[in-house]
N, C-alpha and C positions, 0 to 999 in steps of 0.2 A: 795571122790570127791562129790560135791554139786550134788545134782540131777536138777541142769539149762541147763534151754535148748536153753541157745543164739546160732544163728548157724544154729538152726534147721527151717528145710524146712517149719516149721512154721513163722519164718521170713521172708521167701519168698511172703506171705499174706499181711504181713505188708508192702513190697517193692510194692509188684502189689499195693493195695490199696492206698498208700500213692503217688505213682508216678501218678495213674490216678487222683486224687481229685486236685495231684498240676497243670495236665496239664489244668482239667476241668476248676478250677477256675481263671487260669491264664488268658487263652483264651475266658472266660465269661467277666473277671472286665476289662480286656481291652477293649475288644467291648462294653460295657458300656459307659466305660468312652467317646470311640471315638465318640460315638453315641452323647452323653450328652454335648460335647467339640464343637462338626461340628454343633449341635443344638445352641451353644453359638457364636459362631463365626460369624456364619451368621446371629446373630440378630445386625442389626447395632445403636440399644441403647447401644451396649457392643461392647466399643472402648478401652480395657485395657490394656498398655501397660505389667500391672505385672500381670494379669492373662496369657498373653501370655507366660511371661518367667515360669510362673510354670508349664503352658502346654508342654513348653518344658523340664522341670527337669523332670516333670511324664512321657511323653515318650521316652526320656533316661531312666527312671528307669524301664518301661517296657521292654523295648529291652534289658537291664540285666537279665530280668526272664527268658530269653531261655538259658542263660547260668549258671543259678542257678537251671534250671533243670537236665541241661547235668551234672552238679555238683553236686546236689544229687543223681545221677545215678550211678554215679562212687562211690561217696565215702558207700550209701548202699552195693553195689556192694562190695566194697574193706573189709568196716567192717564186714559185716555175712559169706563173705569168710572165712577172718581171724579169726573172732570168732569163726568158724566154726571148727577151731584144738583144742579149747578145750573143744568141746564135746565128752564124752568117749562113742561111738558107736560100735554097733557090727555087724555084715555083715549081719548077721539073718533080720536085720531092710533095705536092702537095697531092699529088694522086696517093703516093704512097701513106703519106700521114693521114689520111681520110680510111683508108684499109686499115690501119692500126687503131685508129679511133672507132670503127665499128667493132675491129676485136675486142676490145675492150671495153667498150658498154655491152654485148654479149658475156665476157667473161665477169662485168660488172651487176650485169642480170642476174646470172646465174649465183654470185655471191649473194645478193642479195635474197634471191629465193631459199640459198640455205642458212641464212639466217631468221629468214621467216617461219622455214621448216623447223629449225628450233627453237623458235620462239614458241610456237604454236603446239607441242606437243612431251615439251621437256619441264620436268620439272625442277627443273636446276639453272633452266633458262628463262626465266620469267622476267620481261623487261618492262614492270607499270610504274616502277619506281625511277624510272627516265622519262624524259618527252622529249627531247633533241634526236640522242640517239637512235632509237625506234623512227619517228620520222624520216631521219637519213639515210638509214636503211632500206626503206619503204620507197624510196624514191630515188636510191645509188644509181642506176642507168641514169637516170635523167641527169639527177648531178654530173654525171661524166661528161656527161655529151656534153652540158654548156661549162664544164672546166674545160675538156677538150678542143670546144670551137674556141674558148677565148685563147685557145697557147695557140691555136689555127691562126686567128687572125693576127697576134702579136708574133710569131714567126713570118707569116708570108705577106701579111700588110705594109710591114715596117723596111721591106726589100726595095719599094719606091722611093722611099725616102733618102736610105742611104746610098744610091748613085749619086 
């Protein structure tokens, strides 16, 4: 067998990291926009009927990014699970993937808290116009820990099996 290591609680890094950049920059380019949009609107040299309607196609297609996020959640979630059986793991390493799994709901804490700090106090970061995103964040440690027990169990559960 290959010595790859899809599966591994090292993809749990890649999950934290990639989920917090989507939420950060999701919730930045929108307030942006809104900011740059409410600036245009109220200048009444700028009467356009078709910038109106692409203001409206872009905030329809913002209010799809909170469910492009719930959808990369799942489906990371679904893939490193699953990839997670064909890593050939041995129990010996479950002490050590328990240490890596608390780093990382720590460092998943700690993400999450500074997203709260911006949320809370920036005005460029303002996230009412999500519900997903915002929740997920509010709750990142937790989400980890049970993505993390489930790659736990699907790594060192599945070692009975295959004797």
């Amino acid at each position: 067998m290959k010595n790859n290591k899809q599966g591994s609680m090292l993809d749990m890094t890649m999950i934290l990291v990639a989920l917090f950049i989507f939420a950060f920059v999701t919730v930045l380019m929108f307030n942006v926009y809104d900011r740059y949009t409410t600036g245009l609107t109220t200048d009444p040299t700028i009467n356009n009927t078709v910038s109106d309607h692409i203001e409206t196609q872009t905030l329809a297609t913002f209010g799809t990014l909170d469910f492009v996020y719930a959808f990369l959640l799942i489906l990371f979630t679904v893939l490193t699970v699953v990839s997670a059986f064909a890593v050939r793991s041995y129990p010996v390493f479950f002490v050590i993937n328990i240490v890596m799994l608390v780093v990382l709901v720590i460092i998943g804490a700690v993400m999450g808290n500074v997203y709260s700090e911006l949320e809370a106090g920036n005005t460029y970061f303002e996230d009412s116009s999500f519900n997903i995103i915002p929740f997920v964040m509010q709750h990142f440690p937790t989400l980890l820990l049970v993505v993390g027990g489930l790659l736990s169990v699907a790594m060192y559960a599945k070692s009975r099996w295959d004797d």
